[in-house]
C-alpha positions in Angstrom: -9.8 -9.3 13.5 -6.2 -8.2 13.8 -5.4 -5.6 11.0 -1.6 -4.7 11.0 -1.3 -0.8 9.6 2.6 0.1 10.3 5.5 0.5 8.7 7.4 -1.7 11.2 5.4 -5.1 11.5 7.7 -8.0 13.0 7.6 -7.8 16.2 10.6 -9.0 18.6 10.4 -11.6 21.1 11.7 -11.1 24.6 12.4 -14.5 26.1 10.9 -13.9 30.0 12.9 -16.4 32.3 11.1 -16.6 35.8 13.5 -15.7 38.7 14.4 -18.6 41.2 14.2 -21.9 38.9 16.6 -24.4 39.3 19.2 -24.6 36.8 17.0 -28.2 35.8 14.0 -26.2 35.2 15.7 -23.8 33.0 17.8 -26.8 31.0 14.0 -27.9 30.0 12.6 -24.3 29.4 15.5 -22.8 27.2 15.0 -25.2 24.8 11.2 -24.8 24.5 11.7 -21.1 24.5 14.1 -21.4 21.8 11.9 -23.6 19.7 8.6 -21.6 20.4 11.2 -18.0 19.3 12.5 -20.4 15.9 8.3 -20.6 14.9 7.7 -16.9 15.3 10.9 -16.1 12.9 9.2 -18.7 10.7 6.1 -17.2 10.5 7.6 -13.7 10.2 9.5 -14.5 7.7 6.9 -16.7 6.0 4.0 -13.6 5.6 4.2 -11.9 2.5 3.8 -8.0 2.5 1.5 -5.8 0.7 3.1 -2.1 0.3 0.1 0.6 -0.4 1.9 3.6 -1.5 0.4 7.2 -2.1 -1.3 10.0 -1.0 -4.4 10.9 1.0 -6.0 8.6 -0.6 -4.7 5.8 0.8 -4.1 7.6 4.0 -7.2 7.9 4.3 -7.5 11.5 5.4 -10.3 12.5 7.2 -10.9 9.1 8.3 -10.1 6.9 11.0 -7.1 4.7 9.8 -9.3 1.3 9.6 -11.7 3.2 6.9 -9.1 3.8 4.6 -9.2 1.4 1.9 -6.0 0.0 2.8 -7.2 -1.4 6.3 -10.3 -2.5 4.5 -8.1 -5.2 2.0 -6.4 -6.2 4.5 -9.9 -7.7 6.7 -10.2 -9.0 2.7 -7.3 -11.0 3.0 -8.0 -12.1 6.6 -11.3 -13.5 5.6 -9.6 -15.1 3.0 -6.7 -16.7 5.6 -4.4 -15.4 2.9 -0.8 -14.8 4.5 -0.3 -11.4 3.6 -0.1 -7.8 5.8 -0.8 -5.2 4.5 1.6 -1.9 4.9 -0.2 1.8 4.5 2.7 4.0 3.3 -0.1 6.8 2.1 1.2 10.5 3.0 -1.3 13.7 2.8 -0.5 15.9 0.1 2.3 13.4 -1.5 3.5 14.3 -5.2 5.3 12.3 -7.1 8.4 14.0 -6.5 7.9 13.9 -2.4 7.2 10.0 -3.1 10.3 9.3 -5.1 12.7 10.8 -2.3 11.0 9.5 0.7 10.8 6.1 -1.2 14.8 4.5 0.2 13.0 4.1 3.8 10.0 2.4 2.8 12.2 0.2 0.4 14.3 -1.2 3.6 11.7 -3.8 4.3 10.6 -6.9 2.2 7.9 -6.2 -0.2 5.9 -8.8 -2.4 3.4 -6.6 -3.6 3.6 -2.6 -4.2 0.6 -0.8 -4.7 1.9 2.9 -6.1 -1.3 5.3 -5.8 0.5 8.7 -6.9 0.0 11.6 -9.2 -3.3 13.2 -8.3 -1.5 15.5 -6.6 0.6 16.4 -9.5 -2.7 16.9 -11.8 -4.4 19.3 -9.2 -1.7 21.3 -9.0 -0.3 21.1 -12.6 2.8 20.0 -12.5 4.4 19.3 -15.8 3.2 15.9 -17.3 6.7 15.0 -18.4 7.9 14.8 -14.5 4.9 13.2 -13.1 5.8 10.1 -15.7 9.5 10.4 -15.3 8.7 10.3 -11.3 6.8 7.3 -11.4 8.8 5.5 -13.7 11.8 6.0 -11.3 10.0 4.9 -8.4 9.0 1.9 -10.2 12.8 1.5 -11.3 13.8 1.3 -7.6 11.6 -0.9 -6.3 12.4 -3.3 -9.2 16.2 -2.4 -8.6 15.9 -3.4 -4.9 13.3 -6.4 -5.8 12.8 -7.6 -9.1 10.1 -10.1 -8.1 8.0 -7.5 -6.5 4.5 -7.3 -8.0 3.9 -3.6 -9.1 0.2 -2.7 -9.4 -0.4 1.3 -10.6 -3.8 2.8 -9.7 -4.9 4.9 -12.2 -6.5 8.7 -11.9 -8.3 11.5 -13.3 -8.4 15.0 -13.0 -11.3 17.3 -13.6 -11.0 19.4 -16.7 -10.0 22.5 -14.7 -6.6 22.7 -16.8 -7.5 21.5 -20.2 -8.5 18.9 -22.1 -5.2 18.3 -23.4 -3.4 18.2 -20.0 -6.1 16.5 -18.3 -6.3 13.3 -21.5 -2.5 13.2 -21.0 -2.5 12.9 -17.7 -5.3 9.9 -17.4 -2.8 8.3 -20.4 -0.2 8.3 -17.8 -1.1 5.4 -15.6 -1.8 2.7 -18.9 1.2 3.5 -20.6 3.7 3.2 -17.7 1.7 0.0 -16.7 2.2 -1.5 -20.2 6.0 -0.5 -20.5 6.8 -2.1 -17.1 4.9 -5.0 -16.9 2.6 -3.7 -14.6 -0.9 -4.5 -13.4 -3.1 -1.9 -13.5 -6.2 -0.4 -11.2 -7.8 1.6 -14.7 -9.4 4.6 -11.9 -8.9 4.0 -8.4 -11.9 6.4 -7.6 -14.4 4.9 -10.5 -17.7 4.9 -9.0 -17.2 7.6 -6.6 -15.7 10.9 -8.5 -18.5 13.6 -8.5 -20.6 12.1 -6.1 -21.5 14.1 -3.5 -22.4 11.4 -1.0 -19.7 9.2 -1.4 -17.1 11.9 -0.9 -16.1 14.5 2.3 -17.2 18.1 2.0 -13.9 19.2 0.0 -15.2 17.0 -2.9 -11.5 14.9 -3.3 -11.5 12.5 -0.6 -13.6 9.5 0.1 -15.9 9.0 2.7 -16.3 5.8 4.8 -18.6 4.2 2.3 -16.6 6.2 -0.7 -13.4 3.8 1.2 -15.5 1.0 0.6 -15.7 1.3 -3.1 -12.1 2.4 -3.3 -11.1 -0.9 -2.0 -13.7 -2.9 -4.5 -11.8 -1.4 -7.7 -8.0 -2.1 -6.2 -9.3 -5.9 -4.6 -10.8 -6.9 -8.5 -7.3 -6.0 -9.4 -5.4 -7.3 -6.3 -7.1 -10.1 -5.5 -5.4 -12.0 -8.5 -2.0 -11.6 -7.2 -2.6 -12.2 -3.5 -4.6 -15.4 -4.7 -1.2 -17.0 -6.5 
């Protein structure tokens, strides 16, 4: 099975015309060609795109690119013949600042559904609360700017404790309240079920593992799967 992981999907179609036909030959191909070109655009323009947009986390670091929970959805969808590809935008050691300025390029191609997997970043490194919200919420502003149909799912995180309860509650209130203000749909802990366990996680104790990915994509597919399914 096919899985399409780039940020540059739709592919163009060079027309091949065989040297030495009679100008008959090519009367009766050109017109073929030109049909069999109009289906592809069709197609193209027909499949629905699913932006994941983070971190390492959806990068998948460590990992081959087809472990990463992104490639993983998208075999989902295959099985399911749903027309939908699926686009990892994930970027080691993305903030939420660093995702809000890259985010113009990314925004240049159609988007149905925009998965925005940042802030963990911010936490471990304790960036002030107040720009980690006001960095999301202006990332979710543009893509609602440049799209208003686009179908904004949040995945929510946790931090360990490491720089106090009170940073560390506000920080996992982030994620609900931004989803509730914007009309969002909301992943409630992208790594439930795989936080703190040894096993399921890579020797630094932050990124999944192969079968860690696997879980990863279970929480965001209970979530996704309802749109995609529309």
């Amino acid at each position: 099975m096919r899985i399409l992981l780039k940020l540059c999907y739709f592919l163009g179609f060079t027309l091949l015309i065989a040297c030495g036909e009679t100008s008959n030959k090519k009367a009766v191909d050109r017109p073929q060609q030109r049909t069999q070109s109009a289906k592809e655009d069709k197609i193209a323009k027909d499949t629905k795109v699913v932006v994941f947009y983070g971190n390492s986390l959806t990068a998948g670091y460590g990992l081959d690119t087809e472990d990463a929970f992104p490639a993983l959805i998208q075999v989902m969808i295959d099985s399911l013949k749903l027309n939908y590809t699926v686009v990892n935008s994930g970027l080691s050691g993305e903030t939420t600042a660093g995702g809000k300025n890259r985010l113009d390029w990314v925004l240049n191609q159609k988007i149905d559904v925009f998965v925005l997997e940042l802030g963990a970043n911010d936490g471990l490194r304790g960036i002030p609360l107040t720009e980690t919200r006001a960095n999301l919420q202006a990332i979710i502003d543009a893509v609602r700017t440049k799209n208003p149909d686009t179908e904004i799912i949040l995945a929510g995180m946790q931090i360990p404790p490491n720089m106090g309860e009170a940073y560390t509650t506000e920080f996992k209130s982030i994620f609900p309240d931004l989803a509730e203000k914007n009309g969002a749909r909301l992943i409630p802990f992208l790594l439930n079920g795989v936080a703190g366990i040894p096993d399921l996680n890579q020797a630094d104790g932050i990124h999944p593992t192969v079968e860690g990915q696997k879980i990863v994509a279970a929480n965001v597919w209970e979530v996704l799967r309802e749109v995609v399914s529309e």
